[in-house]
C-alpha positions in Angstrom: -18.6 -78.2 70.0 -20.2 -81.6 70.1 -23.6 -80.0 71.1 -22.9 -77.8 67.3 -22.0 -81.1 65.7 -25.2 -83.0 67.0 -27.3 -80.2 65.8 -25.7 -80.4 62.3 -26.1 -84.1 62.0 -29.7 -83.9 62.8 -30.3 -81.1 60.7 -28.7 -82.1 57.7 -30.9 -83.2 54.6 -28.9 -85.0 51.9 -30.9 -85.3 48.4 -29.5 -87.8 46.7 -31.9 -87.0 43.3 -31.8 -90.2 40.3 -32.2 -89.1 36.8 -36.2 -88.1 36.4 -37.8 -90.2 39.0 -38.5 -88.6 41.8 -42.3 -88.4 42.4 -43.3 -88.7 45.9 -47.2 -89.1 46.8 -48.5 -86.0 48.5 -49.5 -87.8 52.0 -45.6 -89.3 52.3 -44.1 -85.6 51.9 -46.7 -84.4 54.2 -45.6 -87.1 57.0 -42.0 -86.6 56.1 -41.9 -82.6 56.6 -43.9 -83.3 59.9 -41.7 -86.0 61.7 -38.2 -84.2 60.4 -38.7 -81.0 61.7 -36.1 -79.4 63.4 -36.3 -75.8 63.7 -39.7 -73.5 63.4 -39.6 -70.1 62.5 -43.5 -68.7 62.6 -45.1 -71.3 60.1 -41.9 -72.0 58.7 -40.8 -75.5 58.8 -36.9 -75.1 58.3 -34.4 -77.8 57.2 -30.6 -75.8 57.8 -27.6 -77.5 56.8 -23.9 -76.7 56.0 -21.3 -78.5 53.6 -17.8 -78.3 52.6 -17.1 -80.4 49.7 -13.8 -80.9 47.6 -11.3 -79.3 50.2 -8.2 -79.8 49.1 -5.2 -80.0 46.6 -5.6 -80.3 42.6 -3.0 -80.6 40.4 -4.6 -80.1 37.6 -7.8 -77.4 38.0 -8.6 -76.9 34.5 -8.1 -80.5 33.3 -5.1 -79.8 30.9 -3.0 -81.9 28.7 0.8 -82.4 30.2 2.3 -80.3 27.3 0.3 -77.8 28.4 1.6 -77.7 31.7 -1.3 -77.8 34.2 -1.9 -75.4 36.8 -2.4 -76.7 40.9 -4.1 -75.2 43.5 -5.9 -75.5 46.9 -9.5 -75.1 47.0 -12.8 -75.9 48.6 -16.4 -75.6 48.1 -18.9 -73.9 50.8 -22.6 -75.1 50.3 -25.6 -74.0 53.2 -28.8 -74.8 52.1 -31.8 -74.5 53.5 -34.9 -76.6 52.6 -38.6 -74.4 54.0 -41.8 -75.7 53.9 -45.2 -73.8 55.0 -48.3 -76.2 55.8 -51.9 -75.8 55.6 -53.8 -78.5 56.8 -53.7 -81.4 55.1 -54.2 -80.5 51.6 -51.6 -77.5 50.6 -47.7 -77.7 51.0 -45.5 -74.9 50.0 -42.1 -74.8 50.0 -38.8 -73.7 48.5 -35.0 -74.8 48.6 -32.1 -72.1 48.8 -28.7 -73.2 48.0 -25.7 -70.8 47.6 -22.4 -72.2 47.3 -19.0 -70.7 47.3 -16.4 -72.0 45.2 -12.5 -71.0 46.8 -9.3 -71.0 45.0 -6.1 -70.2 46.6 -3.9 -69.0 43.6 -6.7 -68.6 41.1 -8.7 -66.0 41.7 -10.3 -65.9 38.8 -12.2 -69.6 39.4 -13.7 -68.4 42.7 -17.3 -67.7 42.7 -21.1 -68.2 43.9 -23.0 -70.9 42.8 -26.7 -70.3 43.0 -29.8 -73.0 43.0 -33.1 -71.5 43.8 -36.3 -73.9 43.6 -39.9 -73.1 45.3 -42.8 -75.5 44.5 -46.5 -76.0 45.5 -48.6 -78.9 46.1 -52.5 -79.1 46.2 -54.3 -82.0 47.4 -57.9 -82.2 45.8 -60.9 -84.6 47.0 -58.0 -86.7 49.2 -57.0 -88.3 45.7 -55.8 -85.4 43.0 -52.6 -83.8 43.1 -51.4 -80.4 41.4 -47.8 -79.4 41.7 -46.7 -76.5 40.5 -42.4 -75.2 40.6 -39.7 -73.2 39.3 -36.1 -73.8 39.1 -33.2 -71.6 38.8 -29.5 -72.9 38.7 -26.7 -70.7 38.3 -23.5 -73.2 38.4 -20.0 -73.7 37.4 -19.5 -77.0 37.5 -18.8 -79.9 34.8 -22.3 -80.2 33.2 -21.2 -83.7 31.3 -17.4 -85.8 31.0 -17.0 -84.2 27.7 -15.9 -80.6 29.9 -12.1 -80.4 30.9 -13.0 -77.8 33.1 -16.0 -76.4 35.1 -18.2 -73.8 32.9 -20.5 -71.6 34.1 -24.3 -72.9 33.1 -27.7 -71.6 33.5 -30.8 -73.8 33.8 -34.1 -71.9 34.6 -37.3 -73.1 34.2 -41.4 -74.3 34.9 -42.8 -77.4 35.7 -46.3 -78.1 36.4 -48.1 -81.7 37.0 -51.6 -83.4 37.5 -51.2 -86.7 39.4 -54.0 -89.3 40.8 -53.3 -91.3 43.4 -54.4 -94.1 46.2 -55.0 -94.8 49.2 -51.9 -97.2 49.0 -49.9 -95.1 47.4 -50.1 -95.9 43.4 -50.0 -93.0 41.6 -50.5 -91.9 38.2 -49.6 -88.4 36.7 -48.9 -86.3 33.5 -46.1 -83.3 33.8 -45.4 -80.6 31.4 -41.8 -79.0 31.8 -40.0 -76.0 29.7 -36.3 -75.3 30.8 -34.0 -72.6 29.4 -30.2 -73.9 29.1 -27.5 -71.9 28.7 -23.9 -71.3 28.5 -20.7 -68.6 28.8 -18.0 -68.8 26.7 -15.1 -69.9 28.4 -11.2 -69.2 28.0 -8.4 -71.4 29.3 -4.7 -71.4 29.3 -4.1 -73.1 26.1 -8.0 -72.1 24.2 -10.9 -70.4 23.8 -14.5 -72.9 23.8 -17.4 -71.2 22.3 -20.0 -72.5 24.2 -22.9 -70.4 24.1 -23.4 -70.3 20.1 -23.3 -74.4 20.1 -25.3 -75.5 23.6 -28.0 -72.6 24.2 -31.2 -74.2 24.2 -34.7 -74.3 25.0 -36.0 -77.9 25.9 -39.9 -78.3 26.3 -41.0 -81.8 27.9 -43.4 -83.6 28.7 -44.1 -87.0 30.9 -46.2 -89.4 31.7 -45.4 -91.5 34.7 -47.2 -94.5 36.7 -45.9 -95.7 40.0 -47.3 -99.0 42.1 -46.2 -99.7 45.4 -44.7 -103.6 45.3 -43.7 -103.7 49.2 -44.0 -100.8 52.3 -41.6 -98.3 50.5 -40.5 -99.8 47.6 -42.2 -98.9 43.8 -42.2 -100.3 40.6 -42.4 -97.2 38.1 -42.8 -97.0 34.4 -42.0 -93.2 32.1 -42.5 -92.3 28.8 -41.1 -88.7 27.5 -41.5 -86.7 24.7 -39.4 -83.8 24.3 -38.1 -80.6 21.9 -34.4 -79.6 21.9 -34.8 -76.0 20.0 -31.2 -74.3 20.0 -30.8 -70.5 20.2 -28.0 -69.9 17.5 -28.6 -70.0 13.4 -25.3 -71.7 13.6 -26.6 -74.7 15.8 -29.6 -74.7 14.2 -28.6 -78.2 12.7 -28.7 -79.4 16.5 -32.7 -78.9 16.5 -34.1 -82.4 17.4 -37.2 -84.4 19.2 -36.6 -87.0 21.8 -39.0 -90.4 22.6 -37.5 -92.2 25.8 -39.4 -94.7 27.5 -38.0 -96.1 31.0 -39.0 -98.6 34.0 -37.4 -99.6 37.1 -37.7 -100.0 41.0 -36.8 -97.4 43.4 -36.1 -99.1 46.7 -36.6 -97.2 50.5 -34.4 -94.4 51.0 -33.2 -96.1 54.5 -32.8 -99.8 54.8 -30.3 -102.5 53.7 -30.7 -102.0 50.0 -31.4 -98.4 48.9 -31.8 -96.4 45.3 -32.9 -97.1 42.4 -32.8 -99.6 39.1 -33.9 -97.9 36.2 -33.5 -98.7 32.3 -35.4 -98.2 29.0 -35.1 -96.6 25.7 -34.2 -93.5 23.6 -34.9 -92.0 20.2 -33.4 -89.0 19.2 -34.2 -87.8 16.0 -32.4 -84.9 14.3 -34.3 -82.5 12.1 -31.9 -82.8 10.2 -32.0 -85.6 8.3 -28.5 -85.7 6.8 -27.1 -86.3 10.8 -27.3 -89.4 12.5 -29.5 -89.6 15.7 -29.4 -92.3 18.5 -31.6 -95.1 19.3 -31.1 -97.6 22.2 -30.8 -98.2 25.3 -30.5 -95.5 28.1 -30.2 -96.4 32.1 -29.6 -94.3 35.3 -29.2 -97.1 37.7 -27.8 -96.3 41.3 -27.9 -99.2 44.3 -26.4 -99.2 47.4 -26.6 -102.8 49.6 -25.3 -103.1 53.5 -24.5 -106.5 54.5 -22.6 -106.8 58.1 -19.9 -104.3 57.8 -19.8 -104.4 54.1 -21.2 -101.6 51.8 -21.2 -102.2 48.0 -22.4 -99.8 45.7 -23.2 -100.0 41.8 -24.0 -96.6 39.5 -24.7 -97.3 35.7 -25.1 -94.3 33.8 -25.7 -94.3 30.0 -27.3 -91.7 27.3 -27.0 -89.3 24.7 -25.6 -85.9 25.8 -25.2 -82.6 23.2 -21.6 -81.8 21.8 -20.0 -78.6 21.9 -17.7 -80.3 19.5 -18.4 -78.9 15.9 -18.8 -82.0 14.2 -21.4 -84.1 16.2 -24.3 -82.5 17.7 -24.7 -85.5 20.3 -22.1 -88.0 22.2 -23.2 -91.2 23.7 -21.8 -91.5 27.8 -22.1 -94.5 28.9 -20.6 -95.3 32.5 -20.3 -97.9 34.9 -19.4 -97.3 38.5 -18.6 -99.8 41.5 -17.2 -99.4 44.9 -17.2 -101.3 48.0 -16.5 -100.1 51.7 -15.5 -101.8 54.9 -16.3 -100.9 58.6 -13.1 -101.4 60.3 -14.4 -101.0 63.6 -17.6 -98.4 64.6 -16.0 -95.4 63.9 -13.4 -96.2 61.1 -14.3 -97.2 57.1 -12.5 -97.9 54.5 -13.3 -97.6 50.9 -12.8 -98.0 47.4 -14.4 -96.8 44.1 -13.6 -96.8 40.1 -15.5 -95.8 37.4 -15.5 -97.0 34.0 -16.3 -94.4 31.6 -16.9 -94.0 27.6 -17.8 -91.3 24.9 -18.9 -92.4 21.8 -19.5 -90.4 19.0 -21.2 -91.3 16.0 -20.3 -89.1 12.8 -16.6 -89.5 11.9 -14.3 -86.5 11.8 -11.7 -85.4 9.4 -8.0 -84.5 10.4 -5.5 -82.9 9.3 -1.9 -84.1 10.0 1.4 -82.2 9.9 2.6 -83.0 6.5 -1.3 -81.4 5.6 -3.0 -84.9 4.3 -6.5 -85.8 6.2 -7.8 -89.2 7.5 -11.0 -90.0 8.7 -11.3 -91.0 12.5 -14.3 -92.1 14.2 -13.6 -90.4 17.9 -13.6 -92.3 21.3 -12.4 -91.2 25.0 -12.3 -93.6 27.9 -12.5 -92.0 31.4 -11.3 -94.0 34.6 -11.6 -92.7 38.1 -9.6 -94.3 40.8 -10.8 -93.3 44.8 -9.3 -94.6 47.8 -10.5 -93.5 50.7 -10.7 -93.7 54.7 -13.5 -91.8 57.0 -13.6 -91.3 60.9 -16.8 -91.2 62.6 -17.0 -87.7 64.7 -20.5 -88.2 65.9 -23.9 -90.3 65.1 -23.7 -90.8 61.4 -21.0 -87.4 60.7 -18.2 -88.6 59.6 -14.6 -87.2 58.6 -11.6 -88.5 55.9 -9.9 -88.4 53.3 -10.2 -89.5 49.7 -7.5 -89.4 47.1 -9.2 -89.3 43.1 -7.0 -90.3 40.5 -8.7 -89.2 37.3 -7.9 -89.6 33.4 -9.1 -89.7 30.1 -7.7 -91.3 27.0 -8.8 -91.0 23.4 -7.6 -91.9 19.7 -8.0 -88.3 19.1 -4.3 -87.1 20.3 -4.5 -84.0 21.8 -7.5 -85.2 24.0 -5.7 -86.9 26.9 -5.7 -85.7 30.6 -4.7 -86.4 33.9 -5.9 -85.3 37.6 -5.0 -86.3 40.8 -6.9 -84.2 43.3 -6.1 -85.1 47.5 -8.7 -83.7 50.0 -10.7 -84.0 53.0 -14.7 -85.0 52.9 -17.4 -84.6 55.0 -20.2 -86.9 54.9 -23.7 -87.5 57.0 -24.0 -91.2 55.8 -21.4 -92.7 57.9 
C-alpha cells in the first residue's frame, strides 16, 4: 500500500492553469518533460495520475431555492489523466493530455456521467530561436461554467490554436497566437424549470494574441497581452449578443515551487456590442492568484474580475468580480489546518422590468452576492499526499427575490500539495 501511494505521489501532475498566461519557452518544457519522467512506454514519456474530488454529502445538488425544497445526495468525482509526450531531439515535442472523469451520484442517477477533455499539441524549435506550436482542444463537461449557473450544465468547448513565438537565450520571448473555439451548450431541466441554454450561449469565438514575456529573476517573468477577439452567436434569437472584445493585461508569474508562487495579473477590457442600443463594458479585468509560505503559515489570495455572457434574457453580459482569501496553519508535520472565504458579486448592467402580484412593473437594476465559507483539516499520508476534510458553506443573495440559494456540501479531499 505505501509502495502504491509513493508511486502516486510521484506521478501525479497538478496543472494549476491562470486565466491566458501560460506560455512556457520551448527549452524549459523540454528540461521539464526530461527530469519528471516517471514511466516509459516505447518513446512514450508518460505522466499517470488518479483523483477523487468532491466525495461526499450535498444538500443541495442542483442549487435550489428553500421553497423549492432541495434535493441531497452523496457523490464523488473520479478523474485519471494521463499527460504523454514523444521527443525528438532537441527541436520537436509532441504530446497530448487525456482526461476522463466520472461524475457519481447515489440517488440521482440521472446527474452521473463522463466528463471528457482531450488536448494533443506540437512544438517545433526552428534555428534554436523560433517556435511553432500547434494544438487542439476538446472538452466535454458538466460542470458550473460561471457563478451565474445553479447547477452544473453540460458544455462543449472544441477548438484550434496555432502560435509563432521568438525567443532568447535567457528566456524572453515574444509571440503572436491565433485561436478559434466552438462553445456550446444543452438545454437543461430542473426540478422547479426549464433553462434554454443552447439558443442564448452557442457561440463561435475567434481570437487572437499578442504576448511578450521577460524574465526579471531565475523563474520569475514580467509579461504583457493584448487580445482582440469575435463573439459570433449561433441563434437568430441571440443574434443581439454578437460583439468584439479589446483586453489588454500585464503581470508577474512567479516560480511554480518556492516560497511565493502564481501569478499577479491585471489590465483592461472593451467589449463592444454590435448592437449599439445595448450597453457593453469597459474597465478593469484581473485574474490574480498568489500563494506565500512563511514558517508554517500559508496565505493565499485569488482576485477574479470580468465580463461573462448571460443566459438571462435581458442582458447579454454580467460583470463577476471576486475576491478570495484563505490562510492555513501546519499544526505539526503531518496535520494542517485551514480556512477560506470568497467574496463574490454579479453585476449587471441593463435594468430589468418586473411584474409584481397585484400586475404593476418596477424597474430593478439586478445584483447577487455569493459567499463561500471552507473550513478545513488535512492529514499527511505520505511525502506531500495528504488526506481531510473540508466543509463549504455556500450562498447567494440578490435583490431579485426568487434568486437566493443555499449549499452546504461535507466531504473528503485529496490533495498532492500538502
Amino acid at each position: 500500500m505505501k509502495k502504491f501511494l509513493l508511486i502516486l505521489a510521484v506521478t501525479v501532475i497538478t496543472i494549476n492553469g491562470i486565466h491566458a498566461q501560460s506560455y512556457q519557452t520551448f527549452n524549459s518544457e523540454l528540461l521539464g518533460i526530461i527530469k519528471n519522467t516517471k514511466f516509459r512506454f516505447g518513446p512514450f514519456r508518460l505522466f499517470p495520475s488518479f483523483r477523487l474530488k468532491d466525495i461526499g454529502y450535498d444538500d443541495n445538488v442542483y442549487y435550489s431555492r428553500d421553497a423549492d425544497k432541495p434535493i441531497s445526495d452523496y457523490t464523488a468525482t473520479l478523474s485519471p489523466e494521463i499527460i504523454g509526450n514523444v521527443l525528438f531531439r532537441d527541436y520537436l515535442i509532441l504530446s497530448f493530455t487525456e482526461t476522463p472523469e466520472y461524475l457519481f451520484y447515489v440517488k440521482q442517477t440521472g446527474e452521473r456521467g463522463w466528463n471528457h477533455s482531450f488536448s494533443p499539441q506540437a512544438r517545433l524549435l526552428l534555428f534554436n530561436r523560433f517556435v511553432i506550436s500547434g494544438s487542439y482542444q476538446y472538452r466535454n463537461r458538466k460542470i458550473r461554467t460561471t457563478s451565474e449557473f445553479g447547477a452544473r450544465v453540460r458544455s462543449i468547448d472544441k477548438g484550434y490554436k496555432a502560435s509563432l513565438f521568438y525567443e532568447t537565450a535567457r528566456s524572453t520571448s515574444i509571440g503572436v497566437t491565433l485561436s478559434t473555439n466552438e462553445v456550446s451548450y444543452a438545454d437543461i431541466v430542473l426540478p422547479e424549470e426549464r433553462i434554454r441554454l443552447a439558443s442564448a450561449l452557442n457561440r463561435q469565438e475567434n481570437q487572437g494574441d499578442f504576448e511578450f514575456y521577460y524574465r526579471i529573476f531565475s523563474e520569475s517573468f514580467l509579461f504583457f497581452k493584448g487580445s482582440y477577439t469575435e463573439h459570433n452567436f449561433e441563434s437568430r434569437s441571440s443574434s443581439w449578443k454578437d460583439a468584439s472584445a479589446y483586453t489588454f493585461s500585464s503581470g508577474l508569474r512567479f516560480p511554480e515551487t518556492g516560497r511565493l508562487t502564481g501569478q499577479f495579473v491585471l489590465g483592461y477590457k472593451k467589449l463592444i456590442p454590435k448592437d449599439i442600443q445595448r450597453s457593453g463594458y469597459s474597465g478593469l479585468i484581473g485574474s490574480t492568484r498568489i500563494e506565500l509560505n512563511i514558517r508554517r503559515f500559508r496565505f493565499r489570495i485569488d482576485y477574479q474580475r470580468d465580463s461573462q455572457f448571460s443566459f438571462w434574457s435581458s442582458n447579454f453580459y454580467f460583470l463577476e468580480n471576486s475576491l478570495r482569501t484563505g490562510i492555513s496553519f501546519y499544526v505539526t508535520s503531518f496535520l494542517k489546518l485551514s480556512y477560506d472565504f470568497r467574496y463574490g458579486e454579479n453585476l449587471y448592467p441593463e435594468p430589468v422590468w418586473l411584474q409584481l402580484e397585484d400586475g404593476s412593473l418596477f424597474e430593478l437594476d439586478r445584483k447577487d452576492i455569493h459567499r463561500t465559507h471552507t473550513f478545513g483539516f488535512m492529514i499527511r499520508i505520505i511525502r506531500k499526499t495528504g488526506i481531510g476534510l473540508n466543509m463549504d458553506l455556500w450562498d447567494r443573495s440578490s435583490n431579485l427575490y426568487w434568486a437566493g440559494r443555499g449549499r452546504v456540501f461535507v466531504g473528503v479531499s485529496i490533495t498532492h500539495d500538502f
